[in-house]
C-alpha positions in Angstrom: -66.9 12.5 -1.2 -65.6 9.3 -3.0 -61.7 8.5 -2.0 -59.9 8.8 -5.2 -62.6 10.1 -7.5 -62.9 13.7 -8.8 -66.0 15.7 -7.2 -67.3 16.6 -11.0 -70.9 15.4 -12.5 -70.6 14.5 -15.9 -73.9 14.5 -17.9 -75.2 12.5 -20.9 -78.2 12.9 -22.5 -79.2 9.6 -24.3 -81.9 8.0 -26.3 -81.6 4.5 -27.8 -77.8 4.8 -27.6 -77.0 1.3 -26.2 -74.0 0.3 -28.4 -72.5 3.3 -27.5 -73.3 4.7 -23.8 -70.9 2.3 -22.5 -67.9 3.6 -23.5 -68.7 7.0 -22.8 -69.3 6.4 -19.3 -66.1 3.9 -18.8 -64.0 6.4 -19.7 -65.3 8.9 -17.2 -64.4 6.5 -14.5 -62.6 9.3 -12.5 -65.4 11.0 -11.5 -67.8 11.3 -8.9 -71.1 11.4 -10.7 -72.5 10.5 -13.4 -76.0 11.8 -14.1 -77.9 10.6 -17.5 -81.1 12.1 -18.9 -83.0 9.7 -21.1 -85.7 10.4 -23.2 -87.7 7.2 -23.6 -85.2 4.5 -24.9 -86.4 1.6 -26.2 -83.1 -0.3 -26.0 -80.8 -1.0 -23.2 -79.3 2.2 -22.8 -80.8 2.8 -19.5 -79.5 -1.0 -18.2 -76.2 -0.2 -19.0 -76.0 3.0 -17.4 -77.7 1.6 -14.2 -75.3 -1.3 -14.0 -72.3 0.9 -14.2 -73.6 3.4 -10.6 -75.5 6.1 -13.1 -78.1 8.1 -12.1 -80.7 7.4 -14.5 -83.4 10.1 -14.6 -86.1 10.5 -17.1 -87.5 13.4 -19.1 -89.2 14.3 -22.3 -87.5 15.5 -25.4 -86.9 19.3 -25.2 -84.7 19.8 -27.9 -80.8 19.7 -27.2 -80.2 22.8 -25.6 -83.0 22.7 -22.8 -82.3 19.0 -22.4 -78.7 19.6 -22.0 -79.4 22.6 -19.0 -82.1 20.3 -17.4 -79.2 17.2 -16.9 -77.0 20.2 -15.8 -79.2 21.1 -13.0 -79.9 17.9 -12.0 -76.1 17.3 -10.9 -75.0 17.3 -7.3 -71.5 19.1 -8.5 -71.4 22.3 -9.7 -68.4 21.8 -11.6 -70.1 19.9 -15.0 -68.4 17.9 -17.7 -71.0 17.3 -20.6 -70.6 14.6 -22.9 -72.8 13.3 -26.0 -73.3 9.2 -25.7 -70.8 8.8 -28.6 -68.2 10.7 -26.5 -65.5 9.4 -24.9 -62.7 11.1 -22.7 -58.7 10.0 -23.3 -56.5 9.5 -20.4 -54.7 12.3 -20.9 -57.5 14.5 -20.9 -58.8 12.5 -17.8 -55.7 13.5 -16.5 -55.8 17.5 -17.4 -59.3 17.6 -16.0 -58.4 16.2 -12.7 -55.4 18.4 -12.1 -57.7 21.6 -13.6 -60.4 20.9 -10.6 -57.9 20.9 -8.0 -57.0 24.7 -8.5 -59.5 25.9 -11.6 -57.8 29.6 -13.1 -61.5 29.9 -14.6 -64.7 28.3 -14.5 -65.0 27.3 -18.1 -62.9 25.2 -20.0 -62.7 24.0 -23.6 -61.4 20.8 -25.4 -60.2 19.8 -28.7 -62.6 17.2 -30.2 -61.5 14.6 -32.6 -63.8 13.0 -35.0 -63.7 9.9 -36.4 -65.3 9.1 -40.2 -64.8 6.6 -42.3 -62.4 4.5 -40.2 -60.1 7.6 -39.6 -59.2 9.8 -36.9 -59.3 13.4 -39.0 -56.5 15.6 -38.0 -57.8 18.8 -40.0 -60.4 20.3 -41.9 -63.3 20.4 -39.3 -62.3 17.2 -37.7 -59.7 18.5 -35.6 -59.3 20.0 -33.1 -63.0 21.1 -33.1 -62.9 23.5 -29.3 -65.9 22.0 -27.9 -66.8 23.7 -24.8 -67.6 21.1 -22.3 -66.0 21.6 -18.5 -67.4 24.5 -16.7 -68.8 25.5 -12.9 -72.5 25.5 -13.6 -73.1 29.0 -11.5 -71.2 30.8 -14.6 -72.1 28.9 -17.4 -75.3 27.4 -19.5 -76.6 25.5 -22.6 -78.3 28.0 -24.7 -82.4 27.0 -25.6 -81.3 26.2 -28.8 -83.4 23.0 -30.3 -79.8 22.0 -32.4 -76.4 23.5 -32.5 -76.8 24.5 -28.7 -73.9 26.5 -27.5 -72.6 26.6 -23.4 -73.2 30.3 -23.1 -70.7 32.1 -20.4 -69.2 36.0 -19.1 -66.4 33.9 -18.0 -63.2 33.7 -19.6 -62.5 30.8 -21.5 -59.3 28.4 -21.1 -58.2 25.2 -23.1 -57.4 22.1 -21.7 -55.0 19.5 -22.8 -56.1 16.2 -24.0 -58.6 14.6 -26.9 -62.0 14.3 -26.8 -62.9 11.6 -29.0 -66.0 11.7 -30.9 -66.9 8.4 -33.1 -69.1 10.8 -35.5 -71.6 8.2 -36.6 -72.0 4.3 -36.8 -72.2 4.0 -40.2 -72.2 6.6 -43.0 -76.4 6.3 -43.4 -76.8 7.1 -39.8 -74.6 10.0 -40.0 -76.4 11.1 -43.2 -79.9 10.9 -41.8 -78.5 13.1 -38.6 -77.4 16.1 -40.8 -80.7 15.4 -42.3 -82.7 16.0 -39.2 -80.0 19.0 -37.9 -80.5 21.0 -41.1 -84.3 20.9 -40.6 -84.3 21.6 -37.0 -81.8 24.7 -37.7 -84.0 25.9 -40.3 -87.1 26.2 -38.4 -84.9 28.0 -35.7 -83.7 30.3 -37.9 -86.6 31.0 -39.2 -88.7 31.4 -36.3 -85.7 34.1 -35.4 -86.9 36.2 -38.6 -83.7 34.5 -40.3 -84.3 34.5 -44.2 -81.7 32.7 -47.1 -81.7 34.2 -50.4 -80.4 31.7 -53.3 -77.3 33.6 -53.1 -76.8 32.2 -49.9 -77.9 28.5 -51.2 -74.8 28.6 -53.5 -72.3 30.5 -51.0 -72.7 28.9 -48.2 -71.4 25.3 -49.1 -68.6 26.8 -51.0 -67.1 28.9 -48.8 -67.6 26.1 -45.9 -65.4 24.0 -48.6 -62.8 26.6 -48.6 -62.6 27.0 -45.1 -62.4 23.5 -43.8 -60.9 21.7 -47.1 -58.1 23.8 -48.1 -57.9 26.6 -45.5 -58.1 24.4 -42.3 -56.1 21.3 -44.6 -58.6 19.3 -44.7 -57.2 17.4 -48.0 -54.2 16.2 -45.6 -57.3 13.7 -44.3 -57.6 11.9 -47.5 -60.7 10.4 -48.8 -62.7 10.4 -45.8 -61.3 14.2 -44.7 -63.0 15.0 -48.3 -66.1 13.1 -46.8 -66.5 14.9 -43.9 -66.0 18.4 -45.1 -68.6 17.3 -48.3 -71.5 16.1 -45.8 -70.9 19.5 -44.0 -71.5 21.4 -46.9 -74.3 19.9 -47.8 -75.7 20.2 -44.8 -74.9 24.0 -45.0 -77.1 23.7 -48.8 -79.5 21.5 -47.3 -80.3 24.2 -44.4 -80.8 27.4 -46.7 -82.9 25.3 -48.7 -84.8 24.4 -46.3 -85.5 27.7 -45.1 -86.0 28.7 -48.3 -88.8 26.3 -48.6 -90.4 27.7 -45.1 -90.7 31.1 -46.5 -92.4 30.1 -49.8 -94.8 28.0 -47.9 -95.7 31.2 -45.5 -95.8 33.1 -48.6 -98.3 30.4 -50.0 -100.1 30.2 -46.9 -100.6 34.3 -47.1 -102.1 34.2 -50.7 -104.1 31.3 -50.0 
């Protein structure tokens, strides 16, 4: 035990992520541990984790959902808080987390996330608040094997917890772009290796009624230009998936003739 620190392991996964691992692990100051998993970085990020008292540990890329469980099991807590290098926790949920831990009413716990984009903190849409489950007792909760869009699965009941986890979404709107690139092809082949199949009904639905739900449902035009930003690259991200898995199925279907 560490006088004044928090008996929690908080676990990053990381690759090439040195202008940002820094401040997601500063801002976890509190607790005990802090384990991250890199995945051959060709940068600094495994420096500056080692010069703030990391555990640095290295694995190969298993897609986000495996990698995520492996960091989990290699903590020395059981109680976990999982973060994403671009992550970073506020005071006052610093604070909630700490006072949680001392007398947990569950073993899972979820956060609002706020994102930035372009220069602004969103406050609606599907910036904020985002419920990200993040804080949970390993022996009752686990990432799922999904390759992208991994989800802690869990029997146990689910609490909130006050306080902001900040997300800065992206360094620059390229970088962001070319992400949603790579998600919606990595959710594609998921789906379709799941027996998932889009029809071009789906193509044109999809993105529209994501606009409706995060633009003007969830007031995402209270967020100005970049709120309309954000909820646009989701939806075509949501066009660029289907599409995707459109293409998949044509090529089988190709493949099959041929």
């Amino acid at each position: 035990m560490n006088p004044g620190k928090v008996p929690l392991s908080v676990v990053i996964i990381s690759k090439n992520a040195a202008s940002q691992i820094g401040a997601c692990i500063d801002s976890v100051a509190f607790a005990e541990e802090v384990v991250v998993v890199d995945s051959g970085s060709e940068d600094e990020t495994r420096a500056i984790a080692d010069v703030r008292g990391c555990r640095v540990i290295e694995k190969a890329w298993l897609g986000f959902g495996q990698q995520k469980q492996f960091a989990v099991g290699e903590a020395r807590h059981d109680w976990v808080l999982c973060l994403d290098v671009d992550e970073r926790v506020t005071p006052e949920l610093a604070a909630s987390i700490t006072a949680t831990l001392k007398n947990p009413a569950t073993m899972a716990y979820r956060m609002a996330r706020r994102n930035r984009f372009l220069g602004r903190w969103l406050r609606h849409g599907e910036g904020y608040p985002d419920w990200s489950l993040r804080l949970f007792h390993r022996a009752h909760a686990s990432w799922s094997n999904d390759p992208v869009h991994e989800a802690v699965i869990t029997t146990a009941p689910v609490d909130n917890i006050a306080g902001d986890l900040l997300h800065e979404s992206a360094e620059d709107v390229t970088t962001y772009l070319q992400k949603q690139n790579r998600y919606s092809s990595l959710h594609a082949e998921a789906l379709y290796a799941q027996g998932v199949r889009a029809s071009f009904a789906k193509l044109f639905l999809s993105p529209l009624a994501r606009f409706v739900k995060f633009y003007v449902i969830r007031l995402g035009f209270l967020d100005g230009g970049p709120g309309f930003a954000h909820v646009a690259v989701g939806c075509f991200a949501a066009f660029a998936k289907y599409a995707k898995l459109i293409e998949l199925e044509l090529k089988a279907r190709e493949g099959v003739r041929g």
